[in-house]
GUDOLO-479015 format. One line per field, with one value per atom (N, C-alpha, C): residue number from 1; x, y, z; atom name. Coordinates in steps of 0.02 Angstrom, whole numbers. Example, Ala and Ser with C-alpha at 12.3 -4.5 7.8 and 13.67 -1.06 7.14 Angstrom:
2
k <- c(1/1/1/2/2/2)
east <- c(660/615/660/642/684/645)
north <- c(-284/-225/-165/-112/-53/2)
up <- c(390/390/390/354/357/394)
a <- c(N/CA/C/N/CA/C)
// end
This chain:
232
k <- c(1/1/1/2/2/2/3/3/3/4/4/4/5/5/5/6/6/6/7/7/7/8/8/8/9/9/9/10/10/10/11/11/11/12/12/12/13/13/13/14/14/14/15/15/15/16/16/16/17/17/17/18/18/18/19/19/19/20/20/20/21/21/21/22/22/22/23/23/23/24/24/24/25/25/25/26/26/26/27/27/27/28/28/28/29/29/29/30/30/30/31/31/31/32/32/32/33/33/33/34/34/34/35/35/35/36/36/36/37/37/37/38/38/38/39/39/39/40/40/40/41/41/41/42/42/42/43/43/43/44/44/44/45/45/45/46/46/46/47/47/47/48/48/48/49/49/49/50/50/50/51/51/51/52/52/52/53/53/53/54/54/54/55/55/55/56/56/56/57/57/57/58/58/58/59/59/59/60/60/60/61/61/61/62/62/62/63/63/63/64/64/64/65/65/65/66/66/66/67/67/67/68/68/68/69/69/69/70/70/70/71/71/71/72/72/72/73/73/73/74/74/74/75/75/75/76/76/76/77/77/77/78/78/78/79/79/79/80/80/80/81/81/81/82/82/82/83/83/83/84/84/84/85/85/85/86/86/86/87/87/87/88/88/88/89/89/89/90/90/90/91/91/91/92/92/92/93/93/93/94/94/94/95/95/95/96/96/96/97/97/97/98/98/98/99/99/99/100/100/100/101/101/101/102/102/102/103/103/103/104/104/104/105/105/105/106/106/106/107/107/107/108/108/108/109/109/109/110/110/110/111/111/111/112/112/112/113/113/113/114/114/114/115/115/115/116/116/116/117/117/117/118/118/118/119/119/119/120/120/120/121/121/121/122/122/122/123/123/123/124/124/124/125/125/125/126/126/126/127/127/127/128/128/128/129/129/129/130/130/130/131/131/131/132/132/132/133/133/133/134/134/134/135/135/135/136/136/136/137/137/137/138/138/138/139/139/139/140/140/140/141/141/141/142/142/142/143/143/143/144/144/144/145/145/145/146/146/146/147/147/147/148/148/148/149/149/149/150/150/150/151/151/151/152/152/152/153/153/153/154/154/154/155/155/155/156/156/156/157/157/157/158/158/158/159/159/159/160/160/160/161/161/161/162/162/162/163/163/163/164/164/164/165/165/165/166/166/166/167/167/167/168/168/168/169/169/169/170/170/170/171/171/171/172/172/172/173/173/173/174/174/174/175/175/175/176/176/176/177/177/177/178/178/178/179/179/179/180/180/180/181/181/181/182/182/182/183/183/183/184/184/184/185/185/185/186/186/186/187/187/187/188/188/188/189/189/189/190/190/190/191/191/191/192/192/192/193/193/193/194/194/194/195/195/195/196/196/196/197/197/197/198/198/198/199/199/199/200/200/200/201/201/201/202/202/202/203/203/203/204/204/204/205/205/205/206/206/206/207/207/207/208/208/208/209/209/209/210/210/210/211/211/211/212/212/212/213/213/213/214/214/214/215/215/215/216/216/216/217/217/217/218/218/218/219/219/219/220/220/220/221/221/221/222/222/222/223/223/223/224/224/224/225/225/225/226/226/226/227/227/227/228/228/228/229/229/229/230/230/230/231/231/231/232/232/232)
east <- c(-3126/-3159/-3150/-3086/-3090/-3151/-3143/-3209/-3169/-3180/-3129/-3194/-3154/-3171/-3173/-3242/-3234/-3275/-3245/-3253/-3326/-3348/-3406/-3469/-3450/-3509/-3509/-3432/-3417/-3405/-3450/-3413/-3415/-3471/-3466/-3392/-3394/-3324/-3280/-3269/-3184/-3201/-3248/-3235/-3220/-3245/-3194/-3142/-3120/-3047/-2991/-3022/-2990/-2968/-3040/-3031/-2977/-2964/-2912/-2857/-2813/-2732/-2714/-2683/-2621/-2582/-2574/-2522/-2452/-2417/-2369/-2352/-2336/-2334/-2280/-2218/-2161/-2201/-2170/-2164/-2161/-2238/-2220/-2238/-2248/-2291/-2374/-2374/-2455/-2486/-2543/-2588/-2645/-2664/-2707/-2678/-2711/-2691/-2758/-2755/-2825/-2847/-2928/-2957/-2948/-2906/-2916/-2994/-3015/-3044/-3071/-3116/-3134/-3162/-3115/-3127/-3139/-3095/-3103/-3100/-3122/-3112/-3042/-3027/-2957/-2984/-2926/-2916/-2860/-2850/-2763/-2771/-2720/-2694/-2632/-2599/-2549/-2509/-2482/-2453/-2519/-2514/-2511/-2525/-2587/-2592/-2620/-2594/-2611/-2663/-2727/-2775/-2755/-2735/-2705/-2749/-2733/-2778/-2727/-2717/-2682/-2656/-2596/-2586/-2663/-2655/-2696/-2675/-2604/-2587/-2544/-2535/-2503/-2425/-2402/-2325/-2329/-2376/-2363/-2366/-2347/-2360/-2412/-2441/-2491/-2502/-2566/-2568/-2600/-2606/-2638/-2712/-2755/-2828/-2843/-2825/-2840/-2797/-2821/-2738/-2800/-2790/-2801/-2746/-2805/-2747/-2755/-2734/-2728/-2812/-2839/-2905/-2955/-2940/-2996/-3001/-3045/-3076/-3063/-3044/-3027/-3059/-3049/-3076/-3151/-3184/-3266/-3287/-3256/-3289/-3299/-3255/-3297/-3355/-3398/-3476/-3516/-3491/-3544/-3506/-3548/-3539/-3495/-3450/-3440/-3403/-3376/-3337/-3260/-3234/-3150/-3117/-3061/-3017/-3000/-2978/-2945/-2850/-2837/-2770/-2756/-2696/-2681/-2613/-2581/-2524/-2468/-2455/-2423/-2368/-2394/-2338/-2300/-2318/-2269/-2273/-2229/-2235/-2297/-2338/-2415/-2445/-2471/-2504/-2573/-2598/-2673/-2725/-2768/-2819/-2864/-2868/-2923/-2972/-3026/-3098/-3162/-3220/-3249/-3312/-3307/-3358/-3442/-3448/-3517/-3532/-3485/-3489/-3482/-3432/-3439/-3475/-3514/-3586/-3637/-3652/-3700/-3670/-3612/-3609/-3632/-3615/-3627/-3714/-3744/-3819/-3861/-3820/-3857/-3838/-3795/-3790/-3782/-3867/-3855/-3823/-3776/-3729/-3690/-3659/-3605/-3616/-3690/-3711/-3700/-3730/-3737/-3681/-3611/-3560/-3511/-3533/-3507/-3522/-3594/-3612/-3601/-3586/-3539/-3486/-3435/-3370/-3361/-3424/-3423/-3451/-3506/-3517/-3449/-3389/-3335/-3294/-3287/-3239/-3257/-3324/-3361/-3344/-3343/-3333/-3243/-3200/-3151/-3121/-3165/-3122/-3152/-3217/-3244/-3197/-3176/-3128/-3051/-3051/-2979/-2995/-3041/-3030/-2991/-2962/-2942/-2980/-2957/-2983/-3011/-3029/-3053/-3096/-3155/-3205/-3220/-3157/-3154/-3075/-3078/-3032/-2968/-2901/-2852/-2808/-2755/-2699/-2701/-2692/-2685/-2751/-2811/-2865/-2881/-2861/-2844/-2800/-2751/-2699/-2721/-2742/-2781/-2810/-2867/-2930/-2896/-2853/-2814/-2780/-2766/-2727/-2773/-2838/-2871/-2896/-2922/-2928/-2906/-2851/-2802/-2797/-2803/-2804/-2844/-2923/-2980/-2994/-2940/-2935/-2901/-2844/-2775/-2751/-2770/-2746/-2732/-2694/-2656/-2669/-2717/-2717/-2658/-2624/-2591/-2587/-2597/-2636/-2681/-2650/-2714/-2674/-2610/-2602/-2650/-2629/-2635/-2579/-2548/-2504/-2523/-2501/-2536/-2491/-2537/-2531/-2462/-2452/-2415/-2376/-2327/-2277/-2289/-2299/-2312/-2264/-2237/-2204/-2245/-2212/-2245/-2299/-2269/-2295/-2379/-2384/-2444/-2473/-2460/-2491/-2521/-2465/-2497/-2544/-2523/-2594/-2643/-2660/-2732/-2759/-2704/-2749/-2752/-2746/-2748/-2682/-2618/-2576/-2532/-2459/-2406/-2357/-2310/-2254/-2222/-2194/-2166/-2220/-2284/-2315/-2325/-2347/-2357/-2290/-2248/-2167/-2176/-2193/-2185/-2223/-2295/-2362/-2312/-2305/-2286/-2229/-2208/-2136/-2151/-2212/-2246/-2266/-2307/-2346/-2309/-2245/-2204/-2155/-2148/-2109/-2169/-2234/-2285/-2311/-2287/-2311/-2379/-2413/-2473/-2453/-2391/-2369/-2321/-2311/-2225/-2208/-2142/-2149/-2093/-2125/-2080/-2014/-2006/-1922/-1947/-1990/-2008/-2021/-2022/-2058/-2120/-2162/-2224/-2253/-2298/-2301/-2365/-2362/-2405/-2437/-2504/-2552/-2545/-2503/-2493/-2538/-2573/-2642/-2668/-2735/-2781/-2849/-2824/-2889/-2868/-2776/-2771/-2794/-2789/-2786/-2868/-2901/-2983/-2975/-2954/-2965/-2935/-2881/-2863/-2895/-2932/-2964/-3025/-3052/-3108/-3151/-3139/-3206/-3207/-3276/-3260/-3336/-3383/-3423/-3457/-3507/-3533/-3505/-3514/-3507/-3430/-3372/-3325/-3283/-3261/-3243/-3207/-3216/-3196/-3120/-3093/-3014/-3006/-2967/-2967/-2978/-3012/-3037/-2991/-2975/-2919/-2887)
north <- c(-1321/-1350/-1301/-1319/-1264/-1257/-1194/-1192/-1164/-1178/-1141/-1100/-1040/-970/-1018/-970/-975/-908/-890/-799/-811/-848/-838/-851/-868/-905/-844/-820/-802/-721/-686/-608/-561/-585/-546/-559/-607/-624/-606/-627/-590/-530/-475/-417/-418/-463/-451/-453/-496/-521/-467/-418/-370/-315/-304/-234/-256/-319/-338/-323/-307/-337/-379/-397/-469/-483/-522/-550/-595/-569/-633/-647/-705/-775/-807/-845/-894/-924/-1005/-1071/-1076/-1103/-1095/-1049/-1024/-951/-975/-971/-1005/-939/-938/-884/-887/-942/-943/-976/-993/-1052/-1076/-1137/-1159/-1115/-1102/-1066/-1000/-969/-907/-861/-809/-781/-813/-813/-833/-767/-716/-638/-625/-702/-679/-735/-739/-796/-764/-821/-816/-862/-813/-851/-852/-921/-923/-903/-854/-845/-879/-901/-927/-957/-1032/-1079/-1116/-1155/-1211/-1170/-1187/-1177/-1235/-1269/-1330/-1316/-1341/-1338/-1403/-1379/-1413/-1435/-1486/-1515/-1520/-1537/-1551/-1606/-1646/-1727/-1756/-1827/-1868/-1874/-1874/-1892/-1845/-1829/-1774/-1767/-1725/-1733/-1731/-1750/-1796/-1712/-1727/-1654/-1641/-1593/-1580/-1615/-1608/-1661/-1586/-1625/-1590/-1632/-1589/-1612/-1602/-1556/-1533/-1472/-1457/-1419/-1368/-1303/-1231/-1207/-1237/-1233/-1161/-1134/-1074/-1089/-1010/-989/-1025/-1046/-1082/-1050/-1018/-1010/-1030/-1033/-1060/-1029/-1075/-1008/-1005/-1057/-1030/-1016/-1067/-1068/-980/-936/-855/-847/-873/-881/-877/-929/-931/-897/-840/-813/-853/-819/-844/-906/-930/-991/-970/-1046/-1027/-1066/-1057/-1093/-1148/-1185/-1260/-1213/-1244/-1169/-1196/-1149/-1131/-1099/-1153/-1153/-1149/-1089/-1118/-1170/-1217/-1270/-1248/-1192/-1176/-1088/-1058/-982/-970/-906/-900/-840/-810/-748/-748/-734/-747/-673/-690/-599/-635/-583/-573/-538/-586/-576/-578/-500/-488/-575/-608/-650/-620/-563/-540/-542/-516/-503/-556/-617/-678/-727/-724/-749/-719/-658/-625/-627/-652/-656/-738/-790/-828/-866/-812/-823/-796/-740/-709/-753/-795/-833/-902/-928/-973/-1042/-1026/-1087/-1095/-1009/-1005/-1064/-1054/-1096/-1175/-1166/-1252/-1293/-1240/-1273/-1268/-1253/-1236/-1298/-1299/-1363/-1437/-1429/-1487/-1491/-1428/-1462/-1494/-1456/-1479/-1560/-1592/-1655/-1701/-1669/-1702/-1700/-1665/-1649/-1694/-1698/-1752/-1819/-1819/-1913/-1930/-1881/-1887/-1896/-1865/-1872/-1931/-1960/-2014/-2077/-2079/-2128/-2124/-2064/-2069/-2098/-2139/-2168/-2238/-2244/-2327/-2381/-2463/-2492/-2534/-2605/-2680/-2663/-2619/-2609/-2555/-2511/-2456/-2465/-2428/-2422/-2423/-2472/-2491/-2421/-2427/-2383/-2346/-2399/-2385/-2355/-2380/-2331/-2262/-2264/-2184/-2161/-2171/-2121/-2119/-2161/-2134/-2089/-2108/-2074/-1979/-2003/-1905/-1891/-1949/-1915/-1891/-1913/-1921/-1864/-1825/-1776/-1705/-1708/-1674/-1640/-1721/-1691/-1672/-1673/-1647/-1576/-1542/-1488/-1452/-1476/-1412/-1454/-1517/-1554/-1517/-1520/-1512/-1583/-1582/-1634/-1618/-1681/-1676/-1740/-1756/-1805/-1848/-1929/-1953/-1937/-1909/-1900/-1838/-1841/-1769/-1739/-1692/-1663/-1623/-1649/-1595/-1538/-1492/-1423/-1388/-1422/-1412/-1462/-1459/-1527/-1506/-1587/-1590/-1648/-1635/-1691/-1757/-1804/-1886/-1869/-1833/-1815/-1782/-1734/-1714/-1768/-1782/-1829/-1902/-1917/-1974/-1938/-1871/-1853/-1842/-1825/-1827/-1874/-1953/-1995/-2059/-2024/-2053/-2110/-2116/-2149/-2145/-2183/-2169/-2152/-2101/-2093/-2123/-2181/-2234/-2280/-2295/-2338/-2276/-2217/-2187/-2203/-2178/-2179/-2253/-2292/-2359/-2361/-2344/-2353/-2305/-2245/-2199/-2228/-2286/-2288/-2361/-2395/-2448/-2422/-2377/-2339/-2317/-2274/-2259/-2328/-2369/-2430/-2446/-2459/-2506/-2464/-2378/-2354/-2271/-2289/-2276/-2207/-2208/-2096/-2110/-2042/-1992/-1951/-1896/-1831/-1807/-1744/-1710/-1676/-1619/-1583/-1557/-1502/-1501/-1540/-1600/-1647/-1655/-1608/-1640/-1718/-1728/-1789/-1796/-1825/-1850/-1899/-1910/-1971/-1979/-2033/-2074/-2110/-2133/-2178/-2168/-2094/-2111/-2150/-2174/-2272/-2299/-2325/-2358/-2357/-2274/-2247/-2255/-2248/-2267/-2332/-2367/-2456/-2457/-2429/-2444/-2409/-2345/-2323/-2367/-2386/-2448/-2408/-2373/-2356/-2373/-2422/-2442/-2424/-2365/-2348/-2276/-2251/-2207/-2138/-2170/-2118/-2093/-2112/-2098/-2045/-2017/-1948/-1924/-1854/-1834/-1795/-1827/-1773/-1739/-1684/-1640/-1650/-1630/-1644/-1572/-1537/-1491/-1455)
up <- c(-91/-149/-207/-257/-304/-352/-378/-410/-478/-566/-592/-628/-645/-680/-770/-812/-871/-878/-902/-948/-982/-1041/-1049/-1011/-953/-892/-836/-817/-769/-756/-805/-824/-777/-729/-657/-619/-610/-578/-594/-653/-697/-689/-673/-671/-612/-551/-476/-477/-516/-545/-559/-599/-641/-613/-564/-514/-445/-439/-376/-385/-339/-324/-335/-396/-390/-335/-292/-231/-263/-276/-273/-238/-220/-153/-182/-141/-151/-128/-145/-113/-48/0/59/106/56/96/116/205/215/201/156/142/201/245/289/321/398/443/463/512/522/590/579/634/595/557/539/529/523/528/443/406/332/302/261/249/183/134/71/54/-22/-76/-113/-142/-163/-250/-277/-350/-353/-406/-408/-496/-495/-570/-606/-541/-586/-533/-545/-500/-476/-388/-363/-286/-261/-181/-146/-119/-88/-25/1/59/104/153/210/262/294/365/410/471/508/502/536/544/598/576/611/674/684/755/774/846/865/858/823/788/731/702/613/566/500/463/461/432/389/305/296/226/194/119/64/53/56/30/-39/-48/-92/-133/-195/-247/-273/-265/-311/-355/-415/-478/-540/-607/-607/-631/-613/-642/-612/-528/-484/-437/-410/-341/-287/-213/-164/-110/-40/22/11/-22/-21/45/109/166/205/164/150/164/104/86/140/172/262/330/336/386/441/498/520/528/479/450/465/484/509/456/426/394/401/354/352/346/300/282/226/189/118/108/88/87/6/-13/-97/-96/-149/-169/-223/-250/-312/-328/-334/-329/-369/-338/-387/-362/-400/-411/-377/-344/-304/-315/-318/-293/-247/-194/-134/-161/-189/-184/-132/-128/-62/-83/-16/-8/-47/2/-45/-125/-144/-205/-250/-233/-271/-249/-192/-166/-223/-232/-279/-354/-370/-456/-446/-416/-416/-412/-370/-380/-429/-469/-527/-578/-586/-638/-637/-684/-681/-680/-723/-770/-718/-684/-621/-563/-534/-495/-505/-553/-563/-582/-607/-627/-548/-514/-434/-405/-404/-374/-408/-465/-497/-462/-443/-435/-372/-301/-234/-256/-294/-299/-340/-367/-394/-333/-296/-262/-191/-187/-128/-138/-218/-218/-225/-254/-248/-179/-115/-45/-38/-61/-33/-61/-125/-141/-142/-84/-48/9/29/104/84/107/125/152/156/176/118/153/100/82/65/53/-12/6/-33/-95/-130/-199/-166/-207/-180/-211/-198/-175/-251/-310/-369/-416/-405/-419/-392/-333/-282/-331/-348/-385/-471/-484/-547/-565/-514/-503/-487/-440/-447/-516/-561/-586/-651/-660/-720/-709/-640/-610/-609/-598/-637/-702/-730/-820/-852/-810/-832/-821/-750/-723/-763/-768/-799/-861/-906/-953/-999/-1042/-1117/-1152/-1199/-1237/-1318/-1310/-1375/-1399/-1449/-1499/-1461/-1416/-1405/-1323/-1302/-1246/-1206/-1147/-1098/-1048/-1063/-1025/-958/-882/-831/-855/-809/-823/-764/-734/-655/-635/-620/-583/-506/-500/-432/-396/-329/-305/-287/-281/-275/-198/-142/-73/-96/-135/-125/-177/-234/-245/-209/-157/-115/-75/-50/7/-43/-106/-121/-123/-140/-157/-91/-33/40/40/12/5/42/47/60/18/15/-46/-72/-25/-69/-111/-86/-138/-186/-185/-251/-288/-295/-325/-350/-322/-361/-412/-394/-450/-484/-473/-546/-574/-566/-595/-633/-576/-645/-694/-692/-758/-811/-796/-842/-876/-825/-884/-903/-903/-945/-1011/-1003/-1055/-1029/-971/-949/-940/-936/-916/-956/-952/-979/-939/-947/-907/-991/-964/-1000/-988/-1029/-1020/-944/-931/-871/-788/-822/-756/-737/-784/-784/-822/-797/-804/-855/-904/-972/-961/-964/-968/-1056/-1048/-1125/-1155/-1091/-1108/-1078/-1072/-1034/-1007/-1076/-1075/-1032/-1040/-985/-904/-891/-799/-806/-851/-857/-816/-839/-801/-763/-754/-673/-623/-630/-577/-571/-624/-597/-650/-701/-736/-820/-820/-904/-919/-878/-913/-937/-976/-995/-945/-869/-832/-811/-848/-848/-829/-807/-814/-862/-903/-934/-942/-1002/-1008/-1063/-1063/-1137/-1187/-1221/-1300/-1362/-1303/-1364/-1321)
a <- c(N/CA/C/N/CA/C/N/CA/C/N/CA/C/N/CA/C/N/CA/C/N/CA/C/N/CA/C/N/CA/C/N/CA/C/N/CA/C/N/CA/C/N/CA/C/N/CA/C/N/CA/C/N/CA/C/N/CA/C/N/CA/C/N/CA/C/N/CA/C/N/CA/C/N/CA/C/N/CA/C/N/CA/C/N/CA/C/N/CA/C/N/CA/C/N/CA/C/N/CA/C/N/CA/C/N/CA/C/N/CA/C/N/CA/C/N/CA/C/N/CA/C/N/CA/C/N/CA/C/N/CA/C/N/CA/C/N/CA/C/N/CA/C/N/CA/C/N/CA/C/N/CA/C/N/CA/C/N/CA/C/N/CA/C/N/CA/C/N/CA/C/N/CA/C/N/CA/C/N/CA/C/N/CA/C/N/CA/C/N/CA/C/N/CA/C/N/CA/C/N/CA/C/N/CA/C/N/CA/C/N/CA/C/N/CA/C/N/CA/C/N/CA/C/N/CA/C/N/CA/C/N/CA/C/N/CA/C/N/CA/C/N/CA/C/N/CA/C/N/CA/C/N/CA/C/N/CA/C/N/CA/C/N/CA/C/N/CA/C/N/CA/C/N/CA/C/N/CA/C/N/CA/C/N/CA/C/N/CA/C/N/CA/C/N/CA/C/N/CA/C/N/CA/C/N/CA/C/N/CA/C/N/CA/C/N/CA/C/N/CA/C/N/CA/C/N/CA/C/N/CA/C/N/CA/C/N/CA/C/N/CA/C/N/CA/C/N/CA/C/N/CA/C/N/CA/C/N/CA/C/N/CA/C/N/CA/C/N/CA/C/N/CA/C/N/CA/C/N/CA/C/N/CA/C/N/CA/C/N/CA/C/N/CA/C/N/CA/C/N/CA/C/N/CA/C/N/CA/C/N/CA/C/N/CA/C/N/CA/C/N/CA/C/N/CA/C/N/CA/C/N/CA/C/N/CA/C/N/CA/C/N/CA/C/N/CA/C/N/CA/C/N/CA/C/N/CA/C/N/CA/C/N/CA/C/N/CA/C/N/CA/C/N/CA/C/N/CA/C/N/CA/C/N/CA/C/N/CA/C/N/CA/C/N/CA/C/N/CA/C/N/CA/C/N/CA/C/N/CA/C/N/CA/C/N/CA/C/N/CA/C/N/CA/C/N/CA/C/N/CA/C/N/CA/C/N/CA/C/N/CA/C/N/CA/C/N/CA/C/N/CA/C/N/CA/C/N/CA/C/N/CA/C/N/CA/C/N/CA/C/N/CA/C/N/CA/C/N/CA/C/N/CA/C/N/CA/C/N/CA/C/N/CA/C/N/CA/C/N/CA/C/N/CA/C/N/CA/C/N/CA/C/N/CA/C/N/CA/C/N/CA/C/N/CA/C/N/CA/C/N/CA/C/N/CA/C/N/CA/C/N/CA/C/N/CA/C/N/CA/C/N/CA/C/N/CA/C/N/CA/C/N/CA/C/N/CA/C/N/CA/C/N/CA/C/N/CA/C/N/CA/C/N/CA/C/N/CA/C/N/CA/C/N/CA/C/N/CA/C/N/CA/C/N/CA/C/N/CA/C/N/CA/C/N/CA/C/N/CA/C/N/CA/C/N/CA/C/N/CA/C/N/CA/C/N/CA/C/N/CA/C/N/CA/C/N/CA/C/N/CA/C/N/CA/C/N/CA/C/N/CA/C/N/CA/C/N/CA/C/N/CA/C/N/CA/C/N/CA/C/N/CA/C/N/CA/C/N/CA/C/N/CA/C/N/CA/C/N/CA/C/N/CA/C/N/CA/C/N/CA/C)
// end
């Protein structure tokens, strides 16, 4: 469950930050496995670390749950004694520091804003897995990938005029595992969206929310409680 760093909230921390080791990590490099021992919190400074589960069935890959993106927190399961890993795997070369559990347990309880903006991201991050389940009951293929992608742009967005640029290129694969999909239906939705107008990508290959009104209605949300995307 990333958690991201802001300097005027967070000054205990960024000083954990400061006093650490930078790690650089390639692509691929598992920083944990599952069952590991849980010794440290991790921040990413720079790049893409994907949080892994196992396959559902015996053989199948591993999926992505979840993305630690730059200037977020990872590895909370630290915090509680005794806690074993899910794992953590980089999707894109990135700079990491090993932060002691104690100590970002105690900046986190001395400050208030810290706290409460923590426990925001575990209640965003709760309903986002909840509307990755599948099934007639729950959000179809194409509100799941919205819903990640609006996500995203609220996380690491670049707003430029009424667009938003992500911050990170990501392949179609982890995008279908966040949003409980298959790769070929993502690739299709993303390739409707871009002929209807709803994305871009750039010189890079990242990908531009051209209209984020539009991915508003397709994830299913036309009210007050909306989620929010860059304002600068």
């Amino acid at each position: 469950m990333p958690f991201r760093l802001a300097p005027p909230r967070d000054r205990k921390l960024h000083r954990l930050v400061k006093e650490s080791e930078p790690r650089s990590l390639a692509k691929g490099v598992v920083l944990y496995g599952p069952g590991d021992p849980a010794n440290e919190v991790f921040l990413v400074r720079e790049g893409v670390v994907k949080l892994t589960l196992p396959g559902l069935e015996k053989g199948s890959r591993e999926r992505a749950v979840c993305l630690a993106l730059p200037w977020e927190l990872f590895g909370d399961e630290a915090l509680i004694a005794g806690t074993r890993r899910y794992a953590a795997v980089v999707a894109r070369p990135c700079v990491v520091h090993g932060l002691p559990p104690r100590s970002v347990l105690r900046g986190l309880r001395t400050a208030s804003k810290s706290f409460a903006a923590y426990l925001e991201a575990v209640q965003r991050e709760m309903h986002r897995l909840r509307h990755c389940q599948s099934g007639s009951r729950g959000p179809d293929a194409a509100q799941r990938l919205a819903e990640v992608l609006l996500d995203l742009a609220q996380r690491c967005g670049e707003r430029e005029k009424r667009a938003v640029r992500l911050g990170v290129r990501l392949t179609h694969q982890i995008l279908a595992d966040l949003a409980g999909s298959h790769r070929a239906t993502v690739t299709t939705l993303l390739n409707d969206w871009l002929y209807e107008g709803h994305l871009d990508t750039d010189e890079d290959g990242r990908l531009v929310l051209a209209k984020p009104r539009g991915l508003l209605e397709l994830a299913g949300f036309s009210s007050p409680a909306e989620p929010a995307v860059p304002t600068g």
